[in-house]
Structures are given as structure tokens and as C-alpha cells.
N, C-alpha and C positions, 0 to 999 in steps of 0.2 A: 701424436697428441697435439690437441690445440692450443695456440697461444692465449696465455689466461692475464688478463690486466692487474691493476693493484684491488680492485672491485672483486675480484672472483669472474670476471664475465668475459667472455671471448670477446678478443678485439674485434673492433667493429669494421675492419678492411677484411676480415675472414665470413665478417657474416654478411657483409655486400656481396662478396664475391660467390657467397652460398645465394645468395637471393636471386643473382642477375643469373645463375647457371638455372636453377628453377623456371625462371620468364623466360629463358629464351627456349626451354622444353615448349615450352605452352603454345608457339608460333610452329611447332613440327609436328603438332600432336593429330591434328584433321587429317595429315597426307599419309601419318603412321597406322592410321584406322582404315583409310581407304586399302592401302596399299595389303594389307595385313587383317582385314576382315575374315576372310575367309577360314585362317585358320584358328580362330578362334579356340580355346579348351578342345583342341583338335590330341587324341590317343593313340598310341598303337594298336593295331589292331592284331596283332598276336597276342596269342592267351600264355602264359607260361604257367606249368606243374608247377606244385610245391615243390616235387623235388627237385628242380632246377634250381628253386632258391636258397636250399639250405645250404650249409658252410661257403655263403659269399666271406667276401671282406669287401667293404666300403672305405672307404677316403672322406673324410666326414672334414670340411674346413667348419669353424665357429669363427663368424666375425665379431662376436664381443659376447662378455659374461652380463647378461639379461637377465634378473629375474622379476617373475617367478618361472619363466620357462628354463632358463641358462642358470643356474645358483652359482656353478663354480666346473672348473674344466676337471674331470677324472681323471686320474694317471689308469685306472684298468677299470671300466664299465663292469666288469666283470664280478671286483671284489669293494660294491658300493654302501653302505649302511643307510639304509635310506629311511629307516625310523632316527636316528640322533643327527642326522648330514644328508638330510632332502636334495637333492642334484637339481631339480625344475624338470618341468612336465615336460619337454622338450626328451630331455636325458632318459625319462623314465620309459618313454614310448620306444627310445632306441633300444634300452634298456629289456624290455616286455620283448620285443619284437628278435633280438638277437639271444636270447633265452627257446624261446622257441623255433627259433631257423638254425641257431649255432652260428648264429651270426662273429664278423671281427670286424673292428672298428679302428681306422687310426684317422686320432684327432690334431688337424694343423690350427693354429691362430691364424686370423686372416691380418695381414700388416695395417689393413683401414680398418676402423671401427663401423663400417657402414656395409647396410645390406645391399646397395648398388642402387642406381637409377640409369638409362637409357636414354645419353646423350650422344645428339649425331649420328644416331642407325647403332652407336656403340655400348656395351655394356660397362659398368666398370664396378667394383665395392666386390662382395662375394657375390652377384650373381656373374661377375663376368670370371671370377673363376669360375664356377659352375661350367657354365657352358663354353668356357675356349681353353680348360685346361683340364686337368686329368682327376679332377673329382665327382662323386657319386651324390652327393646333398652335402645340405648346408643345415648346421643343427639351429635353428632360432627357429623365432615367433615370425615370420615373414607376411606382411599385408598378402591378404589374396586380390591379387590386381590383372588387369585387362593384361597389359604388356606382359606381366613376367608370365604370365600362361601360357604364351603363346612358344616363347624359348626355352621355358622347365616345361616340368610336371610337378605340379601344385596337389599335394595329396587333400583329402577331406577336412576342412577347416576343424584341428581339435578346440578351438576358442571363439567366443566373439568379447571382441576388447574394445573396450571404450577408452577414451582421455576420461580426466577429471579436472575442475578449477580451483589451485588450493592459496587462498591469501592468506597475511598476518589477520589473527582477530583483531578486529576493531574493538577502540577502547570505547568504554560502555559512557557515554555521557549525559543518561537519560533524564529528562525534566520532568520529576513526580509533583509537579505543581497542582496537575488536577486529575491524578494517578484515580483518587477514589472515587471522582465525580464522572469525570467521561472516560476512561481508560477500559472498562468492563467494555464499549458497546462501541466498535468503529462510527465514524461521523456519518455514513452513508443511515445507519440505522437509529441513529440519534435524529436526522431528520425524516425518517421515517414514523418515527414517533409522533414527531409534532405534527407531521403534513395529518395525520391520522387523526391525532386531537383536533384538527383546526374542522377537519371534511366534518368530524362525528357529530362534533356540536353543531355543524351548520343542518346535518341532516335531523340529529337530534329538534333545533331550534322549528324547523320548515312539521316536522310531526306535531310537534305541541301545536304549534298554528294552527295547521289542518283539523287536528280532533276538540278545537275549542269549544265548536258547536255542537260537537257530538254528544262528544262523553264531558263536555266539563272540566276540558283539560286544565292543570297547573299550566302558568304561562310562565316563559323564563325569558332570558335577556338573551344576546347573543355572548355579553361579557359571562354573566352567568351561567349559560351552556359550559365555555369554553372552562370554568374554573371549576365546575364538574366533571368533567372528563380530565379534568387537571390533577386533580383531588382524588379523582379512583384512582391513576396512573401512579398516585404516589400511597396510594392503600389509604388513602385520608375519607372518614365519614362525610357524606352529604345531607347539609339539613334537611333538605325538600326533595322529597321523591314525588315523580309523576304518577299517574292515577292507571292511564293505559297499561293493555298488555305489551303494546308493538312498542313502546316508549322504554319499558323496564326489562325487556327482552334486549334491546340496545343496550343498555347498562350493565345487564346483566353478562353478556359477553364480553365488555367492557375489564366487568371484576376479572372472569377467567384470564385472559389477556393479559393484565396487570401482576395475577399471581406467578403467572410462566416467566413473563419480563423478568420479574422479580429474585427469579430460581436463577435465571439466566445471569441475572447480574451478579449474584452475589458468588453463583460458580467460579464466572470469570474474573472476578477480585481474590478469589481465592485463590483462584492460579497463576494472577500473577503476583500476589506477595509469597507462593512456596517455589514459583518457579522462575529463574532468571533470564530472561529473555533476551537475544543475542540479534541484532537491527543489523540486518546486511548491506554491503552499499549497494549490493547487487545480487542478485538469485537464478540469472540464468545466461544465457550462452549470449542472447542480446544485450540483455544490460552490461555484459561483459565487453563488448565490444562498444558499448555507447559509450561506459567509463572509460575506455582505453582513448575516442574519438575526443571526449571532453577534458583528456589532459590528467584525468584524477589517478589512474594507473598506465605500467606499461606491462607488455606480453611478455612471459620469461619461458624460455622455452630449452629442450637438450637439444644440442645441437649432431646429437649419432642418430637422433629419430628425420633423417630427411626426409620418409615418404611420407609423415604428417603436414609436414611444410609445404609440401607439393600437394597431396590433398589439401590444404586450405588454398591452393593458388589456381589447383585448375576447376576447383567447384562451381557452380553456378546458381547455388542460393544466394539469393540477396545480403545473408548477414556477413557468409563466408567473402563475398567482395567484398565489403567494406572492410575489416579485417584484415585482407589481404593488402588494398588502399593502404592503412595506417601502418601496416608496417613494411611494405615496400617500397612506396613513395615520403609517408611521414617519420619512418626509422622509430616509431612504436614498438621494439622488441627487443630482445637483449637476449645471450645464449649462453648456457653452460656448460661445462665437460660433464656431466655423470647425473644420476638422478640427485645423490644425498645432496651436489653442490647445490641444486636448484634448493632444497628443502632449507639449507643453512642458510641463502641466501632472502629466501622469501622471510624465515624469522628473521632477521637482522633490518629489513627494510620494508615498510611497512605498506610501499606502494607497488607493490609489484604480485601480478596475477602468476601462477607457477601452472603449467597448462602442459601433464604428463598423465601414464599409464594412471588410470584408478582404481586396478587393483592396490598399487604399488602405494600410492596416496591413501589408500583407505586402510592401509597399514601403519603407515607413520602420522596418519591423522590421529590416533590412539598415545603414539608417542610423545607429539609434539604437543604439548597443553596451548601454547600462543599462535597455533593455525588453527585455520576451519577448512572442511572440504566443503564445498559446495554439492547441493545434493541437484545434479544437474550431469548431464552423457553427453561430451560432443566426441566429432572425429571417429564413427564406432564402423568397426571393419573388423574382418575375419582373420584369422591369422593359420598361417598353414607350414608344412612344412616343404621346401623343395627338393625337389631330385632332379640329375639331368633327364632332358629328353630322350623319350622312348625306353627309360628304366624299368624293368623286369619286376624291380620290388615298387612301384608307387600304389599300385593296386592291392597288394596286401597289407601294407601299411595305412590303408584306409581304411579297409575291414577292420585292423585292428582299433583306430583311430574311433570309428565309430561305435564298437562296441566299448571302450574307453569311456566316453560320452553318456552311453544306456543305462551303465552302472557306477557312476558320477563318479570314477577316478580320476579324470581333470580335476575335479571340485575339490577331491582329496588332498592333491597334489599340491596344488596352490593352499590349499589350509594350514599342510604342513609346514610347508617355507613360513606363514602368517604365525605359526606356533611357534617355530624355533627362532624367527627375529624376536618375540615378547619373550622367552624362555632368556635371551641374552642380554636382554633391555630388563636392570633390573626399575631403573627409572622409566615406573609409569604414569600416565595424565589420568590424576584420577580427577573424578567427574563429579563427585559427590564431596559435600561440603559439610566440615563438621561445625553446627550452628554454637553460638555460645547464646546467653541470656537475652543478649544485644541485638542478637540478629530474628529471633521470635517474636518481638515488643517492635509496636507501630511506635516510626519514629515520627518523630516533627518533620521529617522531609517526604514522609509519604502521606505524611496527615495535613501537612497546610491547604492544600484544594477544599477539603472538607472543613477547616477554621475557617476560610474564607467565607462559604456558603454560612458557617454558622453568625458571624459576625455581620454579613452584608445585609440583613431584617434591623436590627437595632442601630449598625452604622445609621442607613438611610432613615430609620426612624428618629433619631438626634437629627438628622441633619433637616429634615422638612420640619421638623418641631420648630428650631433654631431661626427657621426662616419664617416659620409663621408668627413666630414673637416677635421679630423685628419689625414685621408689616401691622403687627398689629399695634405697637410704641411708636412707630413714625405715624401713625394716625390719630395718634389720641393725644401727640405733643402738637400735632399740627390742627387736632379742631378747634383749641382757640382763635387759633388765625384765621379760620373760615370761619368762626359766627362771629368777628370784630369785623371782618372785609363788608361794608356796605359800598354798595354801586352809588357814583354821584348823580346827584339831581341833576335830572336833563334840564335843558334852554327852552326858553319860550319858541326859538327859531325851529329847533329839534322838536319839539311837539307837532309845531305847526307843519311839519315834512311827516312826522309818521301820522298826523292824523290825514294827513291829501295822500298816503302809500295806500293807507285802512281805505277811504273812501274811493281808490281809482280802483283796487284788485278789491271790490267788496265781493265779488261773485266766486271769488277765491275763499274767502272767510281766512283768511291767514292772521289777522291780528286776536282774533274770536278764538283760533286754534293756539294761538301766543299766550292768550291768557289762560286759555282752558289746563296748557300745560303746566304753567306760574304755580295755579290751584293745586295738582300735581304732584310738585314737587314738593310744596308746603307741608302737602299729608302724606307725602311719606316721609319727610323731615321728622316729623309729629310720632309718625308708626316707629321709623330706625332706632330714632336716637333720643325716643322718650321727650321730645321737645315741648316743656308746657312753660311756656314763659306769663311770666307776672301780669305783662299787659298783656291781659286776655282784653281786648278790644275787639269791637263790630268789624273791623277791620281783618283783622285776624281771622275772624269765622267766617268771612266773609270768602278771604282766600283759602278754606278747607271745604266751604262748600262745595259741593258733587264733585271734588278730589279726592275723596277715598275709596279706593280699589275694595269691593264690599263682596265677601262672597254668602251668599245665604242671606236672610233676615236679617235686617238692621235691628240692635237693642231698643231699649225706652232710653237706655242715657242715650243714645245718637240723637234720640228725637227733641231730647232737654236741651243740647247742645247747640245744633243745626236745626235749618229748616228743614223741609222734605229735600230730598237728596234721590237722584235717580240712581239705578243702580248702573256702575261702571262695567261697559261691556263693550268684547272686540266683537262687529259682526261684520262679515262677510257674507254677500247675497244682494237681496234687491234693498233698493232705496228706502227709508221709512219717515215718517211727518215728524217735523223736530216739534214736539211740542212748546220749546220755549220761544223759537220765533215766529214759528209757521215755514219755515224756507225747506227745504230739500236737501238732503246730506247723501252725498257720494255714496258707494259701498265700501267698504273698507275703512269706513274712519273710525279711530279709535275716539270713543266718545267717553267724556269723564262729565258726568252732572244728568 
């Protein structure tokens, strides 16, 4: 038995010492293949009668109580109840097979817990009784492996066994902040929506274009496309429908789309306020080994199953190295005596991966309410039973082995042991929850994402209100102070420099364009802000003259008011005759008068 810490876990100079015997197989394993090729799944080639088989007696060593193959060691194979006290499929095959041969069995414990490995050209655990001392088989589950073939005879794999990966559940911490809003649709399809919206309207937009000439099209905006297709996507009515067929044929697939979305969302909010959703930190054989490389777990493993250990050390998948890495060089692993200690120990510590049989796991996964199995196969090998070399019975034991298999008594076998452990377990993980009042009624903490949305229209509508009153009282406190601000009387000096500026750049017309704009400003002073002051003076109309931006016909009061007045226009093009001086005007100039 191994030496066990205050932790429950094999001290850690036993499981160096398990590691470095492992790596140093790894350096003999090329010369063991060369050497020993040849005889690969090599049989006897004598045939033996059945009647030669009947009333042997075998020498059966058990190197440990395994199930679901090993449940418990028999005092008489003979007189076994195997409906209330299932033996393991192991037991039953003996079991089947000494029934019909007249077979006898005497059962030794093997002093190791271990099924042997092949160090140094040497056998040790139960296959090296097997082969250097005076027994017939070994009752387990035994990996079907290169080496031991070569030294047993490995009958017809009755199993194919996978591990499993069983952590503490993780505590449920989930933020239903926008549970109602985006939670129905992963983000990958949330932006699929919008890229959709954005493309529809742009091809929507480029259609209306094209058929303007034709048919008369409705013209829309590009903002406008977009808040139509915005508008379907949320089932919302459009005031203005296009006239074409190819325009409402677009829309029209539009609505279908919008109603499926809609079934879709509302499914998926339905399942997840009836169903409770369980965030893994990890879901497979890689992430398990990332989270083991990034520190967040470590590997917890039995330390009687050594040929898993060696399978993960002599593999050559990429994930299996690394794996290997962490916990041979980075001491990423921790060991147990027995299965139940790995299962106590995963409940009690909430960073630790348990990496064992998954039948064996997928049984106490039912029992344990605070673990999860991981629905994920690594380490999957066949499992066989062995006999010494050139044995008489491996061949009928295969026949029987495989008719076992045809008519799924394996399957039975192991359902059995899975019936009578929950028959003894009256504490079961039940899985259903009985709801009170509390738990059917949308709380405040799954509904706030949808407060939010409902709130954030009238927030932001206070808040641009707020802001556009302010700008509009700092402007109406402050135009007294812009119609008191008059500009002071220029100098006689100052005249006499801007009228020699006017007369050196007159080909420029810049002073002519100075006043033009004066005029300008005055009438739209006039237009904005309703400006009709008392001195109405020659002066005054003087400065409105051909400053008003005029569209259409001038009235008869324009004409009571002002002189003629030309009408205000930006033209762009060829040059035209100024009629008030005779001179020549650029293209481009904005002309007021």
C-alpha cells in the first residue's frame, strides 16, 4: 500500500520515482521493437479438442479488486449469486466458461496492486508472475498492448474502455445583465444580423436609384434604407413602401426572416430561463491540458492504473506531450490509492481534474451532485484477458468472449454492478428542482438588460432636451450684448490705407466683396431675428439692398421697401456681364444684389 500524506495524495518521492521508471522505459522502447518484431501476436499452432479442455484447473492470480470487471474476490466461483452480488465481467466470463468445461479455479491476490510493466528486458506486477512462475491467467481488465502480446496470450478484447475527466462543479456566477437582450443569439450572429442590415439597405438604396427613371421609383436615404430594414428586423411597421416588384420582393424576404429570427429568439430565451445552464472551464481533452499548462487545475490520477501513465508518456500526439511536459518536468499531477479516494478528493478541492475509468465515473457522476463528468473519451484501449504463453484454453475463451459481445452480456454485466452500487446509494443527485412561486416570476436580475433598453430612449431624450435649453438661454442672455457691441470709428489714417488696399487689389474686387457681405449679414440679421429697428433710415435699406437670399418671386412689399434687387444666386460655370459695373466676375462667386 502507498504512502498516503495529510492531503489524501501519494507522497510525492513515490510518484517521482513512478515517473522517472516510466521515462526511462521510453529510451528501450525502439531496441524492444527491433529486437522483438517478429514475434508479434505470434500463437501456437496446435489445435486442441474440447475434450482436452474439460476438467482443467487454472491458477488464476488477481492483482486487485477492479470494477466493473473484479467487484469482489469469490470464495467458490461456483456458488455465486450474480443477480443480488454481480462478481464483474471479468468473474463472469470465468464464470460461463468453467460451467461449460467443468472447469476449477484457485484464486491467489497478487502482493502489488499492479498489472506489471517491462523494465529492463524484465517483467514485474502480475504479468511477471504470469510468465516466470506457475500460473495460468490473470483475472482483470488488462490493456491490450504491443509488449504483453508478445509474452502472454491476450484472448479477444471483451471491452473497449475509455478514461473520463471528472471536476468539482463550478460555482454558477452568471451576469443576467443583458440575459434578455443578447443572450438568446451568440455575438457571431448578432453581427450577422447587422452586417445583413447594413449590405440590405446599401443594395436596397443602389435599386431605388436604378429604377428612378423607370418606374418612378420612391427615393429613400441611405439613413432611411437602414431604419427600414431596422424596423422589419424588429417587426415595426414602415410608412413608405416602394412602388417596384424587385424593391418589395427584397422586403418581402426581409419580413420572412425577421419572423424566423423572432421564433428563434424567443425559443432560446425560453430555454434559458427553464433550463440552468452549467459554463465549463473546459470541454475537452485540450482545454484540459491548457488549464493544467495555465496553472488553473492540476492532473489527479490512481496511481494502480500505471499503463495509462505510460500511455500518456510514450504517445506522440501533440496534446499527449504536452501533458506529459507538465506533469513530468512541471510536477502538474497528484496521485491516489483507489478510485473512491480520487472522487472524495476532487469534491473537497475544487481545482483538481480526476482523469479515471468512465464507466466507473459515469456511475458516481449520478451520485455525486457537486461533480460534472466531462462529456469527452481520452486514453481509449481495449481491454483483454491474459493467459500464459501457448495456453490450450486462450482460444476458447475467445469464442466464448466474442459471442458474450453478440448478445451484449458485457453490457449487462457492467449495468448490473451500475444497478446494485444505486440499489446501496440511498443518497441520490437528484437533477430536477422543485420550483416555488419565486423561482417561475422574472426577477429584477434577469430583467434589468431589458430596464435598461426600456429606459435608455427617454434617458437620452432628457438629456439632449436639457442640453438644447441651455444653448438656447446662453443665447438669448447673451444677445443683448451683441446688439449693444458696436465696432469703433475707424481713423482718418485707417481709411486712407484701406482705401490705397481697395484701389492697389481693385482687379481682386475684395473691398466690393466686403461690402457685398455687410449687406448679407444685415438681411439675415433682419430674416433670423425679426430685426426691425425704429430708425428705419436710407442707410439701413441701403445695407439690405440685394442682401436677401430670395427664392422665387419677390412680393410688392419687397418692391415698397427696396429698390430692384437682383436675385441672390450661387453660379458655377462660365463668366457673365455684371450688369451694375460692366466688369467681369469670376465663376464661382457668390453674388448677393
Amino acid at each position: 500500500m502507498s504512502q498516503i500524506n495529510d492531503a489524501g495524495l501519494i507522497n510525492y518521492d513515490i510518484v517521482l520515482k513512478k515517473l522517472n521508471q516510466i521515462q526511462t522505459t521510453l529510451d528501450s522502447d525502439d531496441k524492444f521493437v527491433q529486437s522483438h518484431s517478429s514475434k508479434i501476436y505470434s500463437s501456437s499452432e496446435k489445435i486442441y479438442k474440447i475434450s482436452e479442455l474439460i476438467g482443467g484447473h487454472l491458477k488464476v492470480i488477481v492483482p486487485k479488486i477492479e470494477p466493473p470487471y473484479i467487484n469482489y474476490l469469490p470464495l467458490d466461483i461456483n456458488h455465486i449469486n450474480v443477480i443480488d452480488n454481480p462478481p464483474g465481467v471479468v468473474i463472469m466470463i470465468l464464470k460461463t466458461v468453467a460451467e461449460k468445461l467443468n472447469l476449477t479455479y484457485e484464486f491467489i491476490i497478487a502482493e502489488q496492486e499492479d498489472m506489471g510493466t517491462l523494465v529492463n528486458g524484465t517483467w514485474n506486477g502480475a504479468f511477471g508472475k504470469l510468465i516466470y512462475n506457475n500460473y495460468d491467467v490473470i483475472a482483470g481488465g488488462a490493456t491490450l498492448r504491443y509488449d504483453r502480446s508478445i509474452y502472454t496470450d491476450m484472448t479477444f478484447p471483451f471491452y473497449y474502455q475509455s478514461y473520463g475527466m471528472m471536476i468539482r462543479s463550478p460555482k454558477q456566477n452568471r451576469n443576467y445583465t443583458w440575459l434578455i437582450v443578447t443572450d438568446p443569439f451568440s455575438w457571431p450572429v448578432w453581427l450577422g444580423i447587422a452586417v445583413s442590415i447594413i449590405i440590405s439597405a446599401l443594395i436596397f438604396k443602389v435599386l431605388t436609384r436604378l429604377l428612378k427613371n423607370i418606374s418612378n421609383e420612391e427615393q429613400f436615404s441611405i439613413v432611411e434604407s437602414l431604419l427600414m430594414f431596422f424596423s422589419i428586423f424588429l417587426q415595426q411597421s414602415i410608412t413608405r413602401q416602394p412602388i417596384n416588384c424587385s424593391c418589395r420582393i427584397l422586403i418581402a424576404f426581409w419580413w420572412l426572416s425577421s419572423m424566423t429570427l423572432l421564433a428563434t429568439f424567443t425559443g432560446s430565451l425560453t430555454a434559458l430561463f427553464a433550463v440552468d445552464s452549467i459554463i465549463y472551464p473546459f470541454k475537452d481533452f485540450d482545454g484540459m491540458v491548457q488549464s493544467i499548462k495555465n496553472g488553473k487545475y492540476t492532473l489527479l490520477m490512481d496511481i494502480n492504473y500505471p499503463s495509462k501513465i505510460d500511455m500518456i508518456a510514450k504517445s506522440n500526439l501533440p496534446s499527449y506531450k504536452k501533458l506529459w511536459y507538465e506533469m513530468y518536468d512541471n510536477h502538474k499531477v497528484n496521485f491516489v490509492d483507489g478510485f473512491l479516494s480520487g472522487i472524495e478528493h476532487v469534491k473537497n478541492n475544487p481545482n483538481y481534474v480526476f482523469v479515471a475509468p468512465k464507466e466507473m465515473l459515469d456511475i458516481y457522476s449520478g451520485l455525486e451532485c457537486n461533480t460534472i463528468l466531462l462529456n469527452s473519451e481520452i486514453l481509449s484501449s481495449y481491454l483483454s484477458i491474459p493467459f500464459k504463453k501457448d495456453s490450450k484454453y486462450t482460444d476458447y475463451f475467445s469464442d466464448q468472449i466474442r459471442q458474450y459481445l453478440e448478445h451484449g452480456f458485457i453490457d449487462k454485466w457492467i449495468s448490473d454492478y451500475k444497478a446494485q452500487i444505486y440499489s446501496e446509494n440511498t443518497k441520490r443527485c437528484n437533477e430536477t428542482k422543485q420550483q416555488t412561486s419565486s423561482d417561475v416570476t422574472l426577477g429584477i436580475d434577469k430583467a434589468k438588460g431589458a430596464l435598461y433598453i426600456m429606459f435608455k430612449y427617454p434617458t437620452s431624450f432628457i438629456t439632449v432636451l436639457f442640453y438644447s435649453l441651455s444653448i438656447v438661454v446662453s443665447l438669448t442672455l447673451s444677445l443683448p450684448a451683441m446688439e449693444s457691441h458696436h465696432a469703433p470709428n475707424p481713423t482718418s489714417d485707417q481709411i486712407s490705407a484701406y482705401e490705397m488696399f481697395c484701389k492697389d487689389y481693385s482687379h481682386l474686387q475684395l473691398c466690393k466683396l466686403e461690402f457685398t457681405l455687410q449687406q448679407a449679414l444685415a438681411e439675415l440679421q433682419y430674416i433670423i431675428l425679426n430685426d426691425d429697428p425704429i430708425d428705419d433710415s436710407e442707410n439701413f435699406k441701403t445695407k439690405r439692398k440685394s442682401a436677401f437670399v430670395r427664392f422665387g418671386k419677390r412680393s410688392n412689399d419687397d418692391d415698397m421697401l427696396f429698390d430692384k434687387r437682383k436675385s441672390a444666386f450661387v453660379r458655377f460655370g462660365r463668366s457673365v456681364e455684371d450688369p451694375i459695373n460692366g466688369q467681369k466676375r469670376k465663376s464661382s462667386y457668390v453674388r448677393f444684389g
